[in-house]
C-alpha positions as CSV (number, residue, x, y, z in Angstrom):
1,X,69.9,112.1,123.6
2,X,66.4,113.4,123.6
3,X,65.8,112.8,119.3
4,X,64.7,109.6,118.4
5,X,65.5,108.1,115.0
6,X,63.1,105.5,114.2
7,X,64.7,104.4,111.3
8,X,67.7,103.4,113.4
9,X,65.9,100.9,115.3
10,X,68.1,97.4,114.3
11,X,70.1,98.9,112.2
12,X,73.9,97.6,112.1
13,X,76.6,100.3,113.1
14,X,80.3,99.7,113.3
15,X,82.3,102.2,115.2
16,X,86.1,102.3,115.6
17,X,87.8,103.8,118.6
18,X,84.2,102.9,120.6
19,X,85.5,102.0,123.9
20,X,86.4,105.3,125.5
21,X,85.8,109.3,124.8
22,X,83.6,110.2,122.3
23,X,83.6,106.8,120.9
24,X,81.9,105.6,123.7
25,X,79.2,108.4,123.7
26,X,78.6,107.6,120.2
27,X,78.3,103.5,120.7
28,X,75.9,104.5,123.6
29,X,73.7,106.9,121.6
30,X,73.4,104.5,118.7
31,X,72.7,101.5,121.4
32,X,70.1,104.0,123.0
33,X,68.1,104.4,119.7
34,X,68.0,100.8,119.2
35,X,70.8,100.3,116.5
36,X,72.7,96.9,117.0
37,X,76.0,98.1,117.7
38,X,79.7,96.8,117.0
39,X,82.6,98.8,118.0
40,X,86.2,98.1,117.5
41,X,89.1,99.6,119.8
42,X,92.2,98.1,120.9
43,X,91.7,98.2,124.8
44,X,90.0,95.4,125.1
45,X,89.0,95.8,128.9
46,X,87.1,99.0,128.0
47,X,85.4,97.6,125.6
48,X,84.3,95.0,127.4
49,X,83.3,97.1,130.6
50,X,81.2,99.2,128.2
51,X,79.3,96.4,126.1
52,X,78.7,94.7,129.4
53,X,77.0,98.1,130.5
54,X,75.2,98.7,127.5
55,X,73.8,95.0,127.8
56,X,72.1,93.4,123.8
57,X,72.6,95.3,121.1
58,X,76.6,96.4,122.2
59,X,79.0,93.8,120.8
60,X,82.8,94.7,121.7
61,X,85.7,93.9,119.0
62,X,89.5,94.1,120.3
63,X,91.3,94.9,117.5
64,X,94.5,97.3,116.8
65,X,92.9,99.0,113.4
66,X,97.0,100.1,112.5
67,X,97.2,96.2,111.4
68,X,95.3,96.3,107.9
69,X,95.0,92.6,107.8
70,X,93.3,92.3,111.0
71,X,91.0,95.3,110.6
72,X,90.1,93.3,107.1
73,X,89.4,90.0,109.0
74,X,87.4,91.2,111.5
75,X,85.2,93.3,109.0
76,X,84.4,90.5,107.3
77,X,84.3,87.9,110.1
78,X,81.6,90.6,111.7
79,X,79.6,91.0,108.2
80,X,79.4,87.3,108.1
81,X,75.6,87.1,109.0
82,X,75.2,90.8,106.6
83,X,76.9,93.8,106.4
84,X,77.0,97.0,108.6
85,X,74.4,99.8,107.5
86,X,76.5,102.5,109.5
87,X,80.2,103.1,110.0
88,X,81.8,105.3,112.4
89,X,85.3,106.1,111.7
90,X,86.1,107.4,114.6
91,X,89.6,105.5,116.1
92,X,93.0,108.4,116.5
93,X,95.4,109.7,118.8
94,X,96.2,113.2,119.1
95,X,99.5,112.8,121.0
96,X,101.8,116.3,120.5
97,X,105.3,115.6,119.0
98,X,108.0,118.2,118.0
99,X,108.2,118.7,114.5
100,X,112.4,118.5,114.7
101,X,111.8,115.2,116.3
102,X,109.3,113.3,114.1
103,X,111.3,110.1,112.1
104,X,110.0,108.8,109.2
105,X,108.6,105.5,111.2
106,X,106.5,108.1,113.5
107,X,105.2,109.8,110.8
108,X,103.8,106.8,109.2
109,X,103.0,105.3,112.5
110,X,100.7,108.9,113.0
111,X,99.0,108.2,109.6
112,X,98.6,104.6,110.4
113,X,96.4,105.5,113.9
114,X,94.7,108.8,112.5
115,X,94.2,107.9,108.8
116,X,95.1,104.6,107.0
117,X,92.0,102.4,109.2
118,X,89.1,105.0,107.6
119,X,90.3,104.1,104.5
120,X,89.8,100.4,105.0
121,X,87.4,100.4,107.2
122,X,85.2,101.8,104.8
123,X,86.3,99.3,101.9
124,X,85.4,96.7,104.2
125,X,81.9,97.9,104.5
126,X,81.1,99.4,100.9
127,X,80.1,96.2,99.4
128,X,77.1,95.2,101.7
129,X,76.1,99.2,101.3
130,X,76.2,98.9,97.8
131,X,74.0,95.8,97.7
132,X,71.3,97.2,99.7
133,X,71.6,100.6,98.1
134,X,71.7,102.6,101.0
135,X,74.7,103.5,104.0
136,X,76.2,105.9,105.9
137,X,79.5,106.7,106.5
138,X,81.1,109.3,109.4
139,X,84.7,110.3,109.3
140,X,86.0,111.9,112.6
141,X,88.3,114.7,112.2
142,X,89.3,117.7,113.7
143,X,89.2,121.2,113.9
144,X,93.2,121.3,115.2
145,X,94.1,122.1,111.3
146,X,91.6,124.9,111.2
147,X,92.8,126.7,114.9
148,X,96.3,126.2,113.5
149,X,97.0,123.3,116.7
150,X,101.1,123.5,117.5
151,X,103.4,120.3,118.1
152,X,101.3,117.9,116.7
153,X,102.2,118.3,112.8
154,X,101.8,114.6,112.1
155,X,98.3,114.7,113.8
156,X,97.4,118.1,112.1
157,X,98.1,116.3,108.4
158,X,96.1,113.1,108.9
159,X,93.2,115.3,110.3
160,X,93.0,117.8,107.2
161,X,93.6,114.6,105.1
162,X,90.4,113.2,106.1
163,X,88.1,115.7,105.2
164,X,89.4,115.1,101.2
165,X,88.9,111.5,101.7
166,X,85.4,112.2,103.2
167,X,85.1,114.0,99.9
168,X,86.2,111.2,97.3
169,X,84.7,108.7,99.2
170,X,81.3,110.8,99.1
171,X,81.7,111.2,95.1
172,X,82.8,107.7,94.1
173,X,79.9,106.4,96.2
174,X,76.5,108.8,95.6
175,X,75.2,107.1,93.2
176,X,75.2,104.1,95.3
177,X,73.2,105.5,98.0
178,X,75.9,106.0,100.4
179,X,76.1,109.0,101.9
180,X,79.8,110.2,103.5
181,X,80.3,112.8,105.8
182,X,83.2,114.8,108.2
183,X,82.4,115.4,112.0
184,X,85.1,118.0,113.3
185,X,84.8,118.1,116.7
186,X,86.6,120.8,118.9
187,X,87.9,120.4,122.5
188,X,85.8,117.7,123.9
189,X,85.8,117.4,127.7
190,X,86.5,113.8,127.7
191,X,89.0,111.6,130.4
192,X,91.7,111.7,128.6
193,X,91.1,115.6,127.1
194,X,90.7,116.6,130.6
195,X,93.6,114.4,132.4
196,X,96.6,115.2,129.9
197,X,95.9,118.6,128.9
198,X,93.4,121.1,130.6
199,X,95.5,123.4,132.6
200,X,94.0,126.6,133.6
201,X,95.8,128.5,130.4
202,X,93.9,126.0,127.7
203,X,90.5,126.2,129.8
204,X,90.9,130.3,129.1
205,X,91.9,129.9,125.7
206,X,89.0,127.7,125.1
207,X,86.4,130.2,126.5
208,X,88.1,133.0,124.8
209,X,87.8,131.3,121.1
210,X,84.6,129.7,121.2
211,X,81.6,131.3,120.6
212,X,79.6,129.4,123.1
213,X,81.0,129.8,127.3
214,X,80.4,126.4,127.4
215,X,82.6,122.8,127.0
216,X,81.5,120.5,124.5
217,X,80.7,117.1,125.7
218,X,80.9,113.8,123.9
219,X,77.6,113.5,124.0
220,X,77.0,116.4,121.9
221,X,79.5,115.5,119.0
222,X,77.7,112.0,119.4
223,X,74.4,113.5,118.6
224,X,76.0,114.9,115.2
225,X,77.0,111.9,114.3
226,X,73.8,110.0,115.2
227,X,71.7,112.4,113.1
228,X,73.5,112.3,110.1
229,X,73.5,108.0,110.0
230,X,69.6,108.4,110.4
231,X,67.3,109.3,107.4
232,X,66.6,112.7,108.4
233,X,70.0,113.4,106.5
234,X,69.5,111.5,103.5
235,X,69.9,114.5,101.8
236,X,73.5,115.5,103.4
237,X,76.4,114.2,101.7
238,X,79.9,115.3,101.1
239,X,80.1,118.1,104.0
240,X,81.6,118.5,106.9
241,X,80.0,119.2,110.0
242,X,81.8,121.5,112.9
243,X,81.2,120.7,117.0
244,X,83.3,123.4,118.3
245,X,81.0,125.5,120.3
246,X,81.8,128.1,117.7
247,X,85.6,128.0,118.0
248,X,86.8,127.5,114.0
């Protein structure tokens, strides 16, 4: 990133899902402005490798954020010493399933990985926000319910679902100085993007749709979501941002 934030400097950001893809370009960016940086993911050896990269500042968190009462734990055990000033919701899984073959444990199971841990994760972190009178808040979603994604109807749901919570979450907490916002990235060229699905047909339908001839790269949804936790958006609240290239 070439933007500084000055405001960031020592600021406390939590980010879930930071050990890999775009969670990792976004722990990085925040570590490169001088943020002190927490990041939960459940792949423990990647999160380690990273923090260890990253050196102070990077703190890495195992933790499976489908278990409520662990992500609840750790939140707190983490805010011990005073609360987070950022949070990143950016943890999911965008696995494709058959709609015929989705069972009612799988479809809770999809809501548990893509949805239930923004929820809580921002509960967890409201409190210290409200005392100081000031936070920020970025919920990852998608654009795959905008461009209409196939086999993935689970996925799709929880995606769309987060930009209302982005929205109740931004009303119920305005007038404490919070500020909530959506990120909706498109198809981000990271390891696992580019490993399980970029065949030669997606790579033209990708440069067909989007506006731009170019991929987007985590770093670029990562400096979204750096921009809006600084104070340069402290007017920006309750919207949802698109990194697509121009695709949606």
């Amino acid at each position: 990133m070439t933007a500084r934030y000055s405001d960031l400097a020592g600021r406390r950001v939590a980010v879930t899902g930071g050990a890999s893809g775009i969670g990792a370009a976004i722990v990085a960016a925040f570590h490169a402005q001088g943020a002190r940086v927490t990041f939960f993911d459940i792949d423990a050896a990647a999160g380690t490798m990273l923090a260890s990269s990253l050196g102070d500042g990077a703190r890495s968190v195992a933790l499976d954020l489908t278990d409520l009462t662990a992500l609840q734990a750790a939140f707190a055990a983490e805010q011990a010493d005073g609360g987070f000033d950022v949070l990143v919701n950016n943890a999911g899984h965008d696995d494709r399933h058959r709609l015929e073959d989705v069972t009612p444990a799988y479809w809770r199971d999809r809501m548990a990985v893509n949805l239930d841990h923004q929820f809580f994760a921002a509960q967890a972190v409201i409190p210290a926000m409200r005392a100081t009178g000031r936070g920020a808040i970025v919920n990852m979603g998608s654009i795959a319910w905008r461009v209409g994604l196939t086999d993935a109807p689970a996925y799709v749901t929880a995606k769309a679902a987060i930009e209302g919570l982005t929205g109740a979450l931004a009303r119920d907490l305005g007038p404490d100085g919070i500020r909530v916002n959506c990120v909706l990235p498109g198809f981000v060229r990271t390891p696992r993007q580019t490993e399980k699905w970029l065949t030669p047909e997606l790579r033209e339908t990708v440069m067909r749709n989007q506006c731009l001839k170019r991929f987007t790269e985590p770093e670029d949804v990562a400096a979204m979501v750096v921009m809006l936790a600084s104070e340069e958006a402290r007017a920006i609240t309750n919207q949802t941002l698109v990194v697509d290239a121009g695709w949606s």
